[in-house]
Structure formats: structure tokens, C-alpha cells
C-alpha positions as CSV (number, residue, x, y, z in Angstrom):
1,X,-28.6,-32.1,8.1
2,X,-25.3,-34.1,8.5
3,X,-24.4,-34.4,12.1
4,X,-21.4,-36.4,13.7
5,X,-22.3,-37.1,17.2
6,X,-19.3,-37.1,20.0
7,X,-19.1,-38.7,23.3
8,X,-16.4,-38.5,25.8
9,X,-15.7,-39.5,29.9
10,X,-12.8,-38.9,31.7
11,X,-11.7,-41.5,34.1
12,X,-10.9,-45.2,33.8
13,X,-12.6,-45.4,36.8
14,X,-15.9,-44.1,35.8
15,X,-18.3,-47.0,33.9
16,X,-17.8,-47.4,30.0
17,X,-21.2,-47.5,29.7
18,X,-21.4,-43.9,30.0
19,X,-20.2,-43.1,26.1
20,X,-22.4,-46.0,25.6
21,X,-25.4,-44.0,26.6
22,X,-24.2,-40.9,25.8
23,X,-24.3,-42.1,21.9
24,X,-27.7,-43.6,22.8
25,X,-29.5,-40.3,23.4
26,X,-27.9,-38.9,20.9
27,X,-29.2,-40.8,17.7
28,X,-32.7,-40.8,19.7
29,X,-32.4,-36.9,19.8
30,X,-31.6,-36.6,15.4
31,X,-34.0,-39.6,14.7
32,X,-36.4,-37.2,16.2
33,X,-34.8,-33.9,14.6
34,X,-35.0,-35.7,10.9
35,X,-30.8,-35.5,10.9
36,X,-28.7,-37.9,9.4
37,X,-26.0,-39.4,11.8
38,X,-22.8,-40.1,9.2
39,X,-20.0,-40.4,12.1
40,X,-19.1,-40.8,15.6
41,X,-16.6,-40.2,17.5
42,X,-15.1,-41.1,21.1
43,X,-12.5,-40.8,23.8
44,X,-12.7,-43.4,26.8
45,X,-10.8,-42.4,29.9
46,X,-9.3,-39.0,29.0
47,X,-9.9,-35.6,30.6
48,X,-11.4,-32.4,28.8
49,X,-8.7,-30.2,29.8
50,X,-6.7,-30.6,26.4
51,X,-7.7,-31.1,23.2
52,X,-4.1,-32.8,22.0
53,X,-4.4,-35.7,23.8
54,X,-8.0,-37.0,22.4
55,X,-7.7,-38.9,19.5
56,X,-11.4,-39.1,18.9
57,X,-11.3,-35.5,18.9
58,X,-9.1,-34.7,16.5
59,X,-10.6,-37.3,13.9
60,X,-13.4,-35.3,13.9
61,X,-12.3,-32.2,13.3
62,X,-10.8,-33.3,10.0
63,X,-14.0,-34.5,9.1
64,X,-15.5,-31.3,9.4
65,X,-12.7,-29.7,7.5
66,X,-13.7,-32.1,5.2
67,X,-16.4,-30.9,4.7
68,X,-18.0,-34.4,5.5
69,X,-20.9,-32.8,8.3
70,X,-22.7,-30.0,8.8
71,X,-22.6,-30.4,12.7
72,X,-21.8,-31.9,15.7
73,X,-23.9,-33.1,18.2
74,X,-22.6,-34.1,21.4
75,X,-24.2,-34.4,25.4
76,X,-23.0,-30.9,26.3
77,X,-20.6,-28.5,25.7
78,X,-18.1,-30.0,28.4
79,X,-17.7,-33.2,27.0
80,X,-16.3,-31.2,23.9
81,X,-13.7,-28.8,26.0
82,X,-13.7,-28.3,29.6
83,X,-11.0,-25.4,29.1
84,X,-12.5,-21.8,28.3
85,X,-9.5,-21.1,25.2
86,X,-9.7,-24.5,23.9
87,X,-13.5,-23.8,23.4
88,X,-13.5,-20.7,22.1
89,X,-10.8,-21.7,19.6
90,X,-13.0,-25.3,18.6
91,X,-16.2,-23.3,18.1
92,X,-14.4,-20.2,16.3
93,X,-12.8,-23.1,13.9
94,X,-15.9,-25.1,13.6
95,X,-17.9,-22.1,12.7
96,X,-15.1,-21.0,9.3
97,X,-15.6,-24.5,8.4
98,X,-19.1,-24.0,8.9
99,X,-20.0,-26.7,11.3
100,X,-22.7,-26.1,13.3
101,X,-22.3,-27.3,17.7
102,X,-25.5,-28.7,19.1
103,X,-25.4,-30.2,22.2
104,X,-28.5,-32.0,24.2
105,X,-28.1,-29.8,27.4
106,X,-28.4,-26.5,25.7
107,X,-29.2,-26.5,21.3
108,X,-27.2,-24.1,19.6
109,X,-24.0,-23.0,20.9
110,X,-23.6,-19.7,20.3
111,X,-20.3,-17.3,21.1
112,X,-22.1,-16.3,24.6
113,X,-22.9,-20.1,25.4
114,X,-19.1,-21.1,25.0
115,X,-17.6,-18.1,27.2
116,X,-20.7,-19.2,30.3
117,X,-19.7,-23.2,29.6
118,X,-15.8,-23.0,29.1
119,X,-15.6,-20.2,32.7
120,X,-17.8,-23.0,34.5
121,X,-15.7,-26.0,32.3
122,X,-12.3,-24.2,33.6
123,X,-13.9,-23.6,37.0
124,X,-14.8,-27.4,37.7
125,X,-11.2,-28.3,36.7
126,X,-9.6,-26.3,39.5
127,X,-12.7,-27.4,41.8
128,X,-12.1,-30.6,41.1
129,X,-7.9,-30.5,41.6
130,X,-8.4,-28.4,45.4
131,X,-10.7,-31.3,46.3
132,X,-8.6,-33.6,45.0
133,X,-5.5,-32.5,46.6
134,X,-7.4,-31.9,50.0
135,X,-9.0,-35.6,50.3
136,X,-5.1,-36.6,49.5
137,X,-4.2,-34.7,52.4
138,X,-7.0,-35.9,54.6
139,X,-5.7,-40.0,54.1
140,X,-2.4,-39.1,54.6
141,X,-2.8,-37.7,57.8
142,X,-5.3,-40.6,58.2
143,X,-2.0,-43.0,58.0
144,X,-3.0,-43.8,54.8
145,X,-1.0,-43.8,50.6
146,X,-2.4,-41.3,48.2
147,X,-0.3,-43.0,45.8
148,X,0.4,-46.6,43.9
149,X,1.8,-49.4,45.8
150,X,5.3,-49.0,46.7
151,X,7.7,-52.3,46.7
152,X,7.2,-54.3,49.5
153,X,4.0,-53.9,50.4
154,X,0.2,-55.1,49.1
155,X,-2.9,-52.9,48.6
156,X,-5.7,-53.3,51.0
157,X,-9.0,-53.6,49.6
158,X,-11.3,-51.8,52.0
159,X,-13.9,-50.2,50.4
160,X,-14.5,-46.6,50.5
161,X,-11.1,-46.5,53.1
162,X,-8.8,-45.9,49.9
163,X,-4.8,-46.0,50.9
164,X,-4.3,-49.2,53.6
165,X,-1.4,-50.7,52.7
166,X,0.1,-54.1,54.7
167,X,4.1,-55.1,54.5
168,X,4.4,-57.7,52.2
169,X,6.6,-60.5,54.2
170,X,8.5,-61.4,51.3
171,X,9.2,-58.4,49.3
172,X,10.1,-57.0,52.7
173,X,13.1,-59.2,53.2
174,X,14.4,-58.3,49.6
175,X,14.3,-54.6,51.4
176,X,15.6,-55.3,54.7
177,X,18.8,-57.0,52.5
178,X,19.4,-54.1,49.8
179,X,19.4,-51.4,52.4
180,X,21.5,-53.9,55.2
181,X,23.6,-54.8,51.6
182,X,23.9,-51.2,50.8
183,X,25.1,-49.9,54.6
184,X,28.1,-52.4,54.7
185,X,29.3,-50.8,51.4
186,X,28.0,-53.0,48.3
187,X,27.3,-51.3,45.3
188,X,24.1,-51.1,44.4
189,X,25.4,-52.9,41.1
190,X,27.0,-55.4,43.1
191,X,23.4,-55.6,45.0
192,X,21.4,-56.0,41.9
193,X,23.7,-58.5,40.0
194,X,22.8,-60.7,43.0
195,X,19.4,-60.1,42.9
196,X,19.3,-60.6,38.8
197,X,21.5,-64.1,39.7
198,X,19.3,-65.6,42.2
199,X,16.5,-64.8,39.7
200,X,14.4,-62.9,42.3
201,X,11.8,-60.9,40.6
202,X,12.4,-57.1,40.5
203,X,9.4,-54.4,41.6
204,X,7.8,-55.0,38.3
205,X,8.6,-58.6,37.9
206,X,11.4,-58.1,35.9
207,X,15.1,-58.1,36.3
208,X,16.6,-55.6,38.9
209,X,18.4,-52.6,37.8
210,X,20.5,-50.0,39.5
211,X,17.7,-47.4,39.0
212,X,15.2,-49.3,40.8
213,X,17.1,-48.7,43.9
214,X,18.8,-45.0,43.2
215,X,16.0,-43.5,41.1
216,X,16.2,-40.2,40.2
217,X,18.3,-37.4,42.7
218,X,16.1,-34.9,41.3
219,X,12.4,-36.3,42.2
220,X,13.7,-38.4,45.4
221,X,12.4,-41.8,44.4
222,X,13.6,-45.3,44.1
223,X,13.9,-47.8,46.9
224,X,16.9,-46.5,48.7
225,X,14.8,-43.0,48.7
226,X,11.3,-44.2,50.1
227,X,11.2,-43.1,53.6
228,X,7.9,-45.7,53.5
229,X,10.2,-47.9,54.2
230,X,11.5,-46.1,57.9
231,X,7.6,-45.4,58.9
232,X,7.1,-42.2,57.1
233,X,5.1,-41.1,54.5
234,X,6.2,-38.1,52.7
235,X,3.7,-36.3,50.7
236,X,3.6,-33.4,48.2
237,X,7.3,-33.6,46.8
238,X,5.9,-32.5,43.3
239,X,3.5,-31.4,41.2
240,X,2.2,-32.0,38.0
241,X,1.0,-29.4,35.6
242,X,0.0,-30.1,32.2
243,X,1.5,-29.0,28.9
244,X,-1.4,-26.8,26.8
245,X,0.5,-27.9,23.9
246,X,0.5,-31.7,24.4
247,X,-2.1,-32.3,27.2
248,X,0.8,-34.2,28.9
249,X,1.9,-33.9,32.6
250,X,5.2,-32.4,33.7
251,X,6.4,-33.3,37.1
252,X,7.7,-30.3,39.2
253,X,9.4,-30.6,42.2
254,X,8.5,-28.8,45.4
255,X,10.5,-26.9,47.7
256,X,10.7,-29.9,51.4
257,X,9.0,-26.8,53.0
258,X,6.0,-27.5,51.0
259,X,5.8,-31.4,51.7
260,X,3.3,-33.4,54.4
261,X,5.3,-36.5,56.5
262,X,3.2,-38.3,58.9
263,X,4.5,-41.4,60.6
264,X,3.3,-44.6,60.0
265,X,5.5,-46.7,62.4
266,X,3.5,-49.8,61.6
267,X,4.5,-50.0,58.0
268,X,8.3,-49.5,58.8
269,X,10.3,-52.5,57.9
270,X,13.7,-51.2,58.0
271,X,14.7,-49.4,61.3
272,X,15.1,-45.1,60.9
273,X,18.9,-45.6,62.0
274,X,19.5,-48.6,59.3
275,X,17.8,-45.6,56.9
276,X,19.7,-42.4,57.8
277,X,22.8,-44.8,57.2
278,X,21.9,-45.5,53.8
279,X,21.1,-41.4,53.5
280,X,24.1,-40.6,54.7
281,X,26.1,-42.9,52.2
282,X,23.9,-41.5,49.0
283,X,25.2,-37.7,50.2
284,X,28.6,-38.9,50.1
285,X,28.5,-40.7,46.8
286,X,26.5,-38.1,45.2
287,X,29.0,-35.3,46.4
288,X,30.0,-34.1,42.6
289,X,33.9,-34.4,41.6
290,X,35.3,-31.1,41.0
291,X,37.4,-32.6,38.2
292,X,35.1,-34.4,36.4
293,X,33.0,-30.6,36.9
294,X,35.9,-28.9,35.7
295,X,36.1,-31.6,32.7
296,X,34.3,-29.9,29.1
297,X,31.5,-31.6,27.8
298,X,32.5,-34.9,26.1
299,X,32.9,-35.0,21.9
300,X,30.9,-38.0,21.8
301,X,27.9,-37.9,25.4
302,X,24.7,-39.0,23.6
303,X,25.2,-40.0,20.8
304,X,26.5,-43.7,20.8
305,X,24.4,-46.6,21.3
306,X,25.1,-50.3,21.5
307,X,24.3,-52.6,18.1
308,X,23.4,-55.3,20.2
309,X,20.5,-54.1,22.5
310,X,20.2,-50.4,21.5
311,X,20.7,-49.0,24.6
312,X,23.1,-46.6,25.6
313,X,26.4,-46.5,25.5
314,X,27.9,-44.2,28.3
315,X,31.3,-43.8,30.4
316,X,31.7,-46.9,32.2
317,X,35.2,-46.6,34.0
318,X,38.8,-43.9,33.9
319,X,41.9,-45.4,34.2
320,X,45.0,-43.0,34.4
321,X,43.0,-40.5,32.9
322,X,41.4,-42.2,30.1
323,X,38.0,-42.6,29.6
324,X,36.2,-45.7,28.6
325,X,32.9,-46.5,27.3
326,X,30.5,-49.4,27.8
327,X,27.3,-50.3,27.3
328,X,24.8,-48.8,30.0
329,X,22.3,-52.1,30.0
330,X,25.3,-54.6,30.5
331,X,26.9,-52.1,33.6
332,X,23.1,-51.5,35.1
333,X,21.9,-55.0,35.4
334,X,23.6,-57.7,32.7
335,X,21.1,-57.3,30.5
336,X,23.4,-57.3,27.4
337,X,26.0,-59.8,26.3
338,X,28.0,-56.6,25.2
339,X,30.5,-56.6,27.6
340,X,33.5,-55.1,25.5
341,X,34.8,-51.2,26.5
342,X,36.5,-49.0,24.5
343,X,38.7,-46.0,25.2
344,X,37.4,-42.9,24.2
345,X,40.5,-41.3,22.7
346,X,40.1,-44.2,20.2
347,X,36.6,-44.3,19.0
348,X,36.9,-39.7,19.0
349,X,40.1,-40.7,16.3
350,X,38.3,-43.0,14.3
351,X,35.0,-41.0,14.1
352,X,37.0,-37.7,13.4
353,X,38.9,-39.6,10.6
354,X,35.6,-40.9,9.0
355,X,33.9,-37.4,9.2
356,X,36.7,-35.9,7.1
357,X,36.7,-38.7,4.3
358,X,32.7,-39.2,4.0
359,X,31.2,-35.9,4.9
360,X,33.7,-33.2,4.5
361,X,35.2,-34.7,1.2
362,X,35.3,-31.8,-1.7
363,X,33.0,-33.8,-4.1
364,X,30.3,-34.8,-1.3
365,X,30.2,-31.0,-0.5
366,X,29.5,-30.1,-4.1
367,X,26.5,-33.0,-4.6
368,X,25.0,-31.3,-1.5
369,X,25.4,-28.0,-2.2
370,X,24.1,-28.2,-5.7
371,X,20.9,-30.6,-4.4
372,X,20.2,-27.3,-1.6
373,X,20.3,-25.0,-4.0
374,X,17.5,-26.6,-6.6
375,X,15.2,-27.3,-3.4
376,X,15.8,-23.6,-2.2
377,X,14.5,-22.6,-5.7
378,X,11.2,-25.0,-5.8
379,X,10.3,-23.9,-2.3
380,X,10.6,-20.1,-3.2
381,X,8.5,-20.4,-6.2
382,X,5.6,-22.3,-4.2
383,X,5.9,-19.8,-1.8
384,X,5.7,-17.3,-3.9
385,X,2.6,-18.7,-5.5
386,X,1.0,-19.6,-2.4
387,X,1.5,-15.8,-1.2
388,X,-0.2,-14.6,-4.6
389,X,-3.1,-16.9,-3.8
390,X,-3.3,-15.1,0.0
391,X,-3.0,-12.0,-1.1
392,X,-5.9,-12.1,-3.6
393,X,-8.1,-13.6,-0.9
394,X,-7.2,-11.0,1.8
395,X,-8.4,-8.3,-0.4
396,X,-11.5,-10.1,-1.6
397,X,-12.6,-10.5,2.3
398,X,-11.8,-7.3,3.5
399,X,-14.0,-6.0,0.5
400,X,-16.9,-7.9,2.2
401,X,-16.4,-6.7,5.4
402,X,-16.1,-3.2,4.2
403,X,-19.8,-3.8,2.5
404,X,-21.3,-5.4,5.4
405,X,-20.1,-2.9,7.8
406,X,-21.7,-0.3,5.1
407,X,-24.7,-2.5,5.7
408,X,-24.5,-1.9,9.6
409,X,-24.3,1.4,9.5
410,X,-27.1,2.1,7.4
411,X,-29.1,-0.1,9.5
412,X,-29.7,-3.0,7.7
413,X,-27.7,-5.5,9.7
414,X,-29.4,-8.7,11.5
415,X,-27.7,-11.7,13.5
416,X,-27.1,-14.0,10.2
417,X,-25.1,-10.7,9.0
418,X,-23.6,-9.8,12.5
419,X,-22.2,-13.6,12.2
420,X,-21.1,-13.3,8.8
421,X,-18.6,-10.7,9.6
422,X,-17.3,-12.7,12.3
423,X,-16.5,-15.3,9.8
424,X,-15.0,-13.0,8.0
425,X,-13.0,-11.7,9.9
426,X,-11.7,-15.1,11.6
427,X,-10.6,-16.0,8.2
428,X,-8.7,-12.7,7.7
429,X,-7.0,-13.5,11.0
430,X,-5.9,-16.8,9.7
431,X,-4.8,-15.4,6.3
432,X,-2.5,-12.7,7.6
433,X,-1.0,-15.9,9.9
434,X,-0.5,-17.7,6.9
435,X,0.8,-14.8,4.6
436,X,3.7,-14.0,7.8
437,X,4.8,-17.1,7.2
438,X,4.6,-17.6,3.6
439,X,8.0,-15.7,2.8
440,X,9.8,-17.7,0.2
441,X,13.2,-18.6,1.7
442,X,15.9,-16.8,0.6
443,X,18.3,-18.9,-1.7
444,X,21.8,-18.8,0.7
445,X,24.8,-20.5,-1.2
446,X,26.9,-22.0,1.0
447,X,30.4,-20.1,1.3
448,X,33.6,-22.4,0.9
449,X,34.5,-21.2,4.0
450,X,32.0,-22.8,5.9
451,X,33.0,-26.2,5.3
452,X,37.0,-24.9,5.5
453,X,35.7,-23.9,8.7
454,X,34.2,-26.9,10.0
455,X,37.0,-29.6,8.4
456,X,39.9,-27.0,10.6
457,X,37.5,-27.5,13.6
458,X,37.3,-31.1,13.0
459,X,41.2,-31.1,12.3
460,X,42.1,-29.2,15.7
461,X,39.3,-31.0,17.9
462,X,41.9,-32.5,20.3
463,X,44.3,-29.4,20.8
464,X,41.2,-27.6,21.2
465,X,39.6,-29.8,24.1
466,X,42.8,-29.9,25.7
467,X,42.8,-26.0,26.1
468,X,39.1,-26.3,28.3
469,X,38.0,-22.6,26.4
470,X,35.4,-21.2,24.6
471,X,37.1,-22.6,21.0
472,X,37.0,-25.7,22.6
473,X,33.5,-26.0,23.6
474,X,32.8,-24.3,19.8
475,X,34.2,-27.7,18.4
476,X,32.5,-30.1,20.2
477,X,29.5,-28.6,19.3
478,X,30.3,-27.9,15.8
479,X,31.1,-31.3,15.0
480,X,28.3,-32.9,17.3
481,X,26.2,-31.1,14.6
482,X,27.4,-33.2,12.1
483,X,27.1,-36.3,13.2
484,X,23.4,-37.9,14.0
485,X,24.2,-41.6,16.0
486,X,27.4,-43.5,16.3
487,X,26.1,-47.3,16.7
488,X,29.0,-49.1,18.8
489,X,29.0,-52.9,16.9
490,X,30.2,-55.4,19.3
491,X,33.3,-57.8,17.8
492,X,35.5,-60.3,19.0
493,X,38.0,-59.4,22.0
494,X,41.5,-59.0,20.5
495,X,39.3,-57.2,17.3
496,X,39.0,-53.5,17.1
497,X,35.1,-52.2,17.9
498,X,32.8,-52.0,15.3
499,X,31.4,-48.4,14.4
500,X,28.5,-47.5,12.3
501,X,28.5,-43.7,12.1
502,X,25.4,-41.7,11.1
503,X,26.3,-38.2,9.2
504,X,23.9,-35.1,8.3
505,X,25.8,-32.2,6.2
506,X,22.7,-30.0,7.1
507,X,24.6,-27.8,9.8
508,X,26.9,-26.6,6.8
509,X,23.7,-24.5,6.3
510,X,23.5,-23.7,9.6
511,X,25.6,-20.6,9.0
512,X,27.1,-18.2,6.9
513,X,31.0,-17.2,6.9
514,X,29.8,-14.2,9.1
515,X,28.5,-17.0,11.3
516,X,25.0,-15.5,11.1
517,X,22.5,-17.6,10.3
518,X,20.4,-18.2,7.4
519,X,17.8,-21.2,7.3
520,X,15.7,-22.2,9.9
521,X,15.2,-25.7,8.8
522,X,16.7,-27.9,6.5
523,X,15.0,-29.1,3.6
524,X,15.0,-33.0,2.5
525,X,17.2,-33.9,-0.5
526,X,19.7,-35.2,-2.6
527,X,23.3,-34.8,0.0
528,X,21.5,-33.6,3.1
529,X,19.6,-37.0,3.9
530,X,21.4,-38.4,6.9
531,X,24.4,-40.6,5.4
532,X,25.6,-44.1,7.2
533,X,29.0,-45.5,7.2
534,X,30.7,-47.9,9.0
535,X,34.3,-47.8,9.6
């Protein structure tokens, strides 16, 4: 028998040697059982919880669809899947393809195995988080950090006392300046330009940028947010949960009734009346601008980006009512020699202009409509193939089932057929998937008055953004649509700004001339691959 073995551990804090072993014991186990070992497979340092984010993993289950083994012998069923739906669904898929799960703990999984394993599996998980959470709890009403080391201060090495932290005398005076900086009124870009000039080393030993000391409003972090720095630790402010799709955390933020303080006055290096200040001068800068709330959503947010760095290029100042944009990584931190800024009235004329001559132009429209149509008719014949194909082997299955049921009910049925049928019918589930999505899409020719439509959009963008309403915000969006970056090319001062513009005539397609739409998703080809221009 062809067996790929499969070793796992979770934590980069746990020994490597563990997989090490784990592979160990395994070859000794089919050296014993006559097998032949043609693959293994690993994942150092990532949980069980998901299967997306295990590399290891997923190479070898396109071996066994392969058809390359004929099982898969790992330690035990947890280091496989400790989640009970991602276990059932590995050793339903494993079993169509006919792959066989052995592990050392228990032989043969079978379906009642996987249920017991994946409850207990799922079970440890949540065990595991409570005790987590609650020995978090425990060192921070110890005085000690549940977290990474903060700016300012060193990690102390204390054995099992995990958390002690000690000012460090250096990076604390960079603090003590920022937030002393920061009460009198300098802006924080002001602050960092300083810091960037004097070439003092930011938090991670880079330059200094305005983020490192704002951070984010939402999850209360950067340095003029860390009440560390006052003597308080403040625990709990999110949570993280992790996507079943991608096996990736998402922060969530928690309500301040649900977070833990605990003073810490020995680690305070700024006073708490030098830090309310600095509070109190955040809540009055962040208080939002009714007119810039009242403003519509700009033409061009998102989608330009500076040549020279490729970072973003945002608003960067208004002057009598004109907006301007720069380039973000110059304005956060002089990172970028791209100090040029351009009004937005002029860059919105320009792109407009260049929209109408490359992408809306009667003979472009044609090209692409003509290259849509012949995709739309290869992709309905495949599918129509490919549902022909389905079809035939839906009805061949369920005339097996039908017969081994036949077989049950006359008493001739045994665990090899009882197992059959459930291969059977986890293949009909998959086929009836694939047959709902097999339609053949329907071949949509795209009305003239669809690009009429978006070239008298494009036309009437600026009368319609003046008038703040719900045709206004239709043209922005109809235009952003059509456009995929705008690349802002840095020239001479006295020259006008360089623009490289990025088009996709797919959201032509995106509806009819009832304004109902008809394709899902756009297919490559001939006029809809995106188009760049510079102007």
C-alpha cells in the first residue's frame, strides 16, 4: 500500500523536533506494516483549526486526488484537523478519492472516529482559548504585559514570570518629547520630520512616520494612544476570531465596558496630566468636518498612486476650495522625493478627456464587443458539454444506489456495501453542485446604449458632482468602474504631471439598457484586458 505520512505542530514555541519524531514513528510503524512511504508532508508552527492556512496540507491533498497514494498515515487524527467540519469534510473527500486515513493513535478512521476526534479536536480549541485568555488576565492584574513590547520599554527575561517589562531610558526620552512636542501644538508630521532629520531610529528601527504615533482611531493604538505610557495597562480592547475561509485572524473591537486596566505606576514615563492633554487634543482634531461630511465621495479616492515609490497618492491640502493631491509617503514621513501636488479639478479633466478618446471611442467599443461575443460562445459550448458529461454520470450513480439499496433491502447488505453507498452518494452531492453551476452563460450583446450611457455620464461628471444627488453619486461610480489605477508620474516643476491611466471596458457588460444585470464575471479577451495610456 502507498501511504503519504503527515506531521504537523502548532506553535513556534513548541520544539521542531516534534515533526521530526512524529515522521520517525511513522516510517517505523509502515516498515513494520510492509507499506510503501512515497511522500511526506508537513506544517511547522501552524494551528489545526483551519485547513487554508497549511500549506503542507493542501500539497497533499492534491496528491491523493492524484491518485498518487492510497493513504495517509499521520500521529492522530488531530494533527490532521482539530475542527469537527473541517474533519468530516477531509475524510468524506479523502474517502471519493479513495484514500484511506490511518493514524498511529487509533488505525482506521472510520465516520464514527472522526465525529469522537473532531468534538474532542473542537473542544480542546475553546479549552485551550478560556485558559489562554484567563492566564492573560491573571499577569495583567499581576502588573504584568500579555502583549509584545511596546516602544520604550525592554522585555524582562524572567523565567516562567512571563510579562515584566522595564522603561527603556532612551526610547523613553524620544516619548517624553513626542507627547511634551505634541501638547504645545506640533504636528505630529512636524514631530516626525524631526525625528526622521536627526536620524533617530523609529519603533522598528526605521524612519518615523505619522502612523507610528496616531495609529488607527478604530483599534486605539499608536504611541500617542498607549496609556502604558501614563501607568496603565489596558487590556481586552479586541478580539480576534478567525476567518473559516482563510484561517486568518480578524481583529474586533470590544465595547471599553469589556476591557481590564490595572495601574502600573512604575512603568509610567509620562505624567497622566501630560497624557489626558495629549487625549484631549486627539478629540479635538479628530472632531469630523461637517463640510468635508457633506462633500460626495471623490471621482478619483483610491485609485491614484505615485510612479516614483508606489505609494498612495491622497488629498494633501484645500485651498479656496480646491483640492490638491500629493503623495502620502512624502506628506507621512519624506520618504519620497515626489514632492509635486496637483489640483484635483485638473487631473479629474485630463482623466475624463482620455477615457472618452481611448475607452469610449466607437471603433474600441466594436473590437470589444465583437472579442465578448466569440468568448461568450466558447464558454457556452464547454458548458454545455461539460453539463452532458454530468448529466450522464448523475444517472449512472443513482442507478447504483437504486441497486444497492435493492440489495439492503433484501438483506444482502454488509459494511464494504454500506460504505459504497456512502461514496455514492457523496459523489452525487458533488455532481448536482457542479451541474448548478454548469449553466452555459447566456450570450448578452451589449446595447449601444450602454456605452451612450456611460460616455453622457462621463460628459456630465462635473455638473453632476456639483448637484451632491443620487445622479451624482451614479457617475462617480460609473466611471470609477472603468478606470483600474491612475499612476501620478512625477515631472519637472513648471511641467504639467505625468499620468498613466489604466482602463477596463468590462463594466460595459456590467449592465443592460434596462440597467439589469447580466454577467457575473468578465471573461479574459481581445478589448476587455485592462488597457494603459499615458496622457
Amino acid at each position: 500500500m502507498r501511504v503519504a505520512i503527515y506531521a504537523r505542530f502548532s506553535s513556534d514555541l513548541q520544539d521542531a523536533r516534534s515533526i521530526t519524531d512524529q515522521l520517525a514513528l511513522a516510517r517505523e510503524h509502515a516498515a513494520r506494516q510492509g507499506w510503501l512511504v512515497v511522500a511526506e508532508f508537513t506544517d511547522a508552527a501552524i494551528s489545526g483549526a483551519s485547513m487554508a492556512n497549511r500549506p503542507g496540507l493542501q500539497d497533499l491533498m492534491r496528491a491523493a486526488q492524484a491518485r498518487l497514494l492510497d493513504a495517509v498515515l499521520t500521529e492522530s487524527l488531530d494533527r490532521l484537523s482539530r475542527d469537527l467540519a473541517d474533519s468530516a469534510a477531509l475524510h468524506r473527500q479523502l474517502a471519493y478519492w479513495g484514500v484511506r486515513i490511518v493514524t498511529l493513535a487509533d488505525g482506521d478512521v472510520n465516520k464514527m472516529l472522526v465525529a469522537v476526534k473532531g468534538l474532542l479536536g473542537s473542544m480542546f480549541l475553546d479549552d485551550l482559548a478560556q485558559k489562554t485568555k484567563r492566564g492573560q488576565v491573571g499577569r495583567v492584574k499581576a502588573g504584568r504585559i500579555p502583549g509584545g513590547r511596546s516602544y520604550g520599554y525592554d522585555v524582562v527575561r524572567d523565567g516562567e514570570d512571563r510579562g515584566k517589562r522595564t522603561i527603556n531610558q532612551t526610547e523613553a526620552a524620544m516619548v517624553r518629547r513626542i507627547y511634551a512636542e505634541y501638547v504645545e501644538g506640533r504636528s505630529p508630521l512636524k514631530i516626525v520630520q524631526a525625528l526622521n532629520a536627526e536620524g533617530i531610529p523609529g519603533p522598528r528601527g526605521g524612519h518615523w512616520n505619522v502612523s507610528a504615533l496616531l495609529g488607527s482611531a478604530k483599534r486605539r493604538n499608536g504611541l500617542l494612544n498607549n496609556s502604558l505610557y501614563a501607568g496603565r495597562i489596558t487590556y481586552n480592547r479586541q478580539s480576534f476570531i478567525k476567518d473559516p475561509a482563510t484561517g486568518r485572524r480578524q481583529a474586533r473591537a470590544n465595547p471599553p465596558e469589556q476591557w481590564l486596566t490595572q495601574d502600573v505606576p512604575e512603568l509610567a514615563i509620562v505624567s497622566r496630566e501630560v497624557f489626558e492633554a495629549a487625549e484631549g487634543r486627539r478629540a479635538t482634531r479628530s472632531r469630523p468636518n461637517p463640510n468635508v461630511q457633506r462633500r460626495p465621495k471623490h471621482l478619483l479616492s483610491g485609485l491614484l498612486s505615485c510612479a516614483a515609490c508606489g505609494g498612495s497618492v491622497v488629498v494633501r491640502t484645500r485651498k479656496e476650495g480646491v483640492i490638491y493631491f500629493g503623495c502620502s509617503v512624502h506628506m507621512n514621513r519624506r520618504g519620497c522625493e515626489n514632492g509635486r501636488f496637483v489640483p484635483a479639478p485638473e487631473i479629474e479633466g485630463r482623466v475624463l478627456a482620455a477615457l472618452k478618446a481611448h475607452l469610449l471611442a466607437p471603433d474600441v467599443i466594436k473590437t470589444a464587443v465583437e472579442a465578448y461575443r466569440i468568448e461568450r460562445v466558447r464558454l457556452s459550448r464547454e458548458a454545455a458539454k461539460a453539463r452532458a458529461s454530468l448529466e450522464r454520470e448523475l444517472a449512472e450513480i443513482n442507478r447504483k444506489i437504486k441497486w444497492i439499496i435493492r440489495e439492503i433491502e433484501n438483506g444482502r447488505g454488509s459494511a464494504k456495501v454500506s460504505d459504497r453507498l456512502y461514496e455514492l452518494e457523496t459523489r452525487e452531492e458533488a455532481v448536482k453542485s457542479q451541474l448548478a453551476l454548469a449553466n452555459g452563460p447566456d450570450l448578452v450583446e451589449l446595447h449601444p446604449q450602454a456605452a451612450e450611457r456611460y460616455a453622457a455620464k462621463v460628459a456630465d461628471i462635473h455638473a453632476a458632482l456639483a448637484r451632491d444627488d443620487a445622479a451624482g453619486h451614479e457617475a462617480i461610480n460609473l466611471v470609477r468602474e472603468l478606470i483600474t489605477r491612475i499612476r501620478v508620474i512625477p515631472t519637472p516643476k513648471g511641467e504639467p504631471i505625468g499620468l498613466e491611466i489604466a482602463g477596463d471596458l468590462a463594466a460595459l457588460l456590467s449592465a443592460n439598457n434596462e440597467g439589469t444585470p447580466v454577467v457575473s464575471t468578465m471573461v479574459a479577451g481581445v478589448g476587455f484586458e485592462p488597457t494603459t495610456f499615458r496622457l
